[in-house]
C-alpha positions, 0 to 999 in steps of 0.5 A: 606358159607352164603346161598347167596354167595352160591346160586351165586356161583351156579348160575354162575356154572350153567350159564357157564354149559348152555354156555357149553352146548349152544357150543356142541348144536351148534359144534354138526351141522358142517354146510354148510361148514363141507365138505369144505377144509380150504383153500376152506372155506377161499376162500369163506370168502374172496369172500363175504369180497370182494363182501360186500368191493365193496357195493354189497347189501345183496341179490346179495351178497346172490345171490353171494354166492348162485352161488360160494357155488354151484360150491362146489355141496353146496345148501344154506338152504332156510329161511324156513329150517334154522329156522327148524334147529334154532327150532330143536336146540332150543328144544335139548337146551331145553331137557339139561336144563330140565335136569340140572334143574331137577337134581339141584331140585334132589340134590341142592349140586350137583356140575357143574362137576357131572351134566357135567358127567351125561348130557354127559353120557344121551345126548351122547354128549362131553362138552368141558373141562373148559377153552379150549377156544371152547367158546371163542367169541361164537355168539350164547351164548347170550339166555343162560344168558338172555336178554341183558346178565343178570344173573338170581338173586339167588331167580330165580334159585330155 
């Protein structure tokens, strides 16, 4: 195999173990509504659906859904702790891909799957099984790969 159909190769196999990784990261924090039954959890998407049909504004539909959340006992984070929580996130993302990297330095013949066993053994996390849809449409994904979704040439991964 030539050095450059490898070095893509191993670029998109580590691009796909960062989103994995991404997804765990993000599943790992249930969030607001990990208490909430579906059809609770429906209820509320359909209220701010409503609320958002009707022009309310983004902050009396904030406000809206500060009061509705309130009466399932449930406090929306202020900005200040969400962007604690973003930070937080960010850093254990963070702690992973020094990790891959520091075992693709270690072992430049290392495949995706032997660094997937490894990052779930040390990190104590689950990594969904490729193709399992778990990441299908993930929103939070996009930093993985990049400013507006580029792959890392071959010459920025060694």
């Amino acid at each position: 195999m030539k050095k450059t159909t490898k070095r893509v190769f191993g670029g998109l196999m580590i691009a796909m173990l960062i989103a994995t990784i991404g997804a765990v990261v993000v599943s790992a924090n249930p969030g607001l509504f990990a208490e909430l039954t579906d059809e609770q959890r429906q209820e509320i998407r359909d209220y701010k659906n409503n609320l958002i049909e009707q022009g309310y504004t983004k902050e009396e539909v904030h406000e809206a859904m500060k009061e509705k959340l309130e009466e399932y006992d449930i406090e929306l984070p202020t900005r200040e702790e969400m962007l604690d929580k973003k930070i937080e996130h960010t850093e254990q993302k963070l702690e992973i891909l020094y990790r891959i990297k520091e075992l693709i330095e270690e072992n430049p013949e290392i495949t995706e799957e032997e660094i997937k066993e490894i990052i779930e053994e040390e990190f104590d996390i689950e990594l969904p099984e490729e193709g399992s849809g778990k990441m299908k449409g993930h929103r939070g994904l996009r930093g993985a790969r990049g400013p507006r979704g580029c792959m890392p040439s071959g010459e920025e991964l060694e």
